[in-house]
N, C-alpha and C positions, 0 to 999 in steps of 0.2 A: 681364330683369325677373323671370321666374319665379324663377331662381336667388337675386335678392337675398327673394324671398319664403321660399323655402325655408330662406335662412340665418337668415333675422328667426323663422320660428317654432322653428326647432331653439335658437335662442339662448334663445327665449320658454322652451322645453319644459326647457332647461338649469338655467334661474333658475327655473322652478318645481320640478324634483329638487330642487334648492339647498335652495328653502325649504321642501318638505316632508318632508326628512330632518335640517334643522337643529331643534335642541332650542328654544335661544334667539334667537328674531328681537326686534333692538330697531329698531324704526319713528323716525326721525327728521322735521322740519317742514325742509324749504331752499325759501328762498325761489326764487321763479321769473324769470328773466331779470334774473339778477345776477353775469352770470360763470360760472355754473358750467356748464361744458360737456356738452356730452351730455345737457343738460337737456332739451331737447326731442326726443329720441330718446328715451329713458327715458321720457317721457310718451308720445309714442306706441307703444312696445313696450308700457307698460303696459296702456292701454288696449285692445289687441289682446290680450293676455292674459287677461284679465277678459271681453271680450264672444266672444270665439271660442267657440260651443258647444261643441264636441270637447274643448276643455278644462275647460272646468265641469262637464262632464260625468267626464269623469277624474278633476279635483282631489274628485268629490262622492263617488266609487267609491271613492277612495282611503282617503277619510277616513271613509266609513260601514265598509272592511276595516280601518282603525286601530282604532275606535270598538269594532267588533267584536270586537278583537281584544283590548283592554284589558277590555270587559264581559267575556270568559271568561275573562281573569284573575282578576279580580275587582277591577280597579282602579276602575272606573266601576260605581255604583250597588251594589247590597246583593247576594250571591251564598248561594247555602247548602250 
């Protein structure tokens, strides 16, 4: 059991790099319990993704050192 936990957050930890080194994420609506397989895996990986502190806490470091990083560029807000 442990082991299949460990693979469920490395996969979680995988598709979150994913998404926060991709430029453009487009967000689609699929219906639920209509065939599409791994639907209910995907929702529960989701889920585990989003409520894990260890990750919100990451995903929030991450993107206050993005955020930061583009203010000293000067991309974000007024610079002088």
């Amino acid at each position: 059991m442990r082991i299949k936990i460990l693979i469920t957050r490395l996969l979680a930890r995988s598709i979150q790099d994913s998404l926060y080194y991709t430029q453009n994420i487009r967000l689609c609506c699929i219906r639920a319990h209509v065939g599409h397989l791994g639907n209910e895996k995907a929702d529960e990986l989701a889920k585990e993704a989003i409520t894990s502190s260890s990750a919100k806490q990451d995903l929030k470091q991450r993107e206050l050192a993005k955020w930061q990083s583009r203010w000293d560029d000067g991309i974000n807000g007024c610079s002088s």
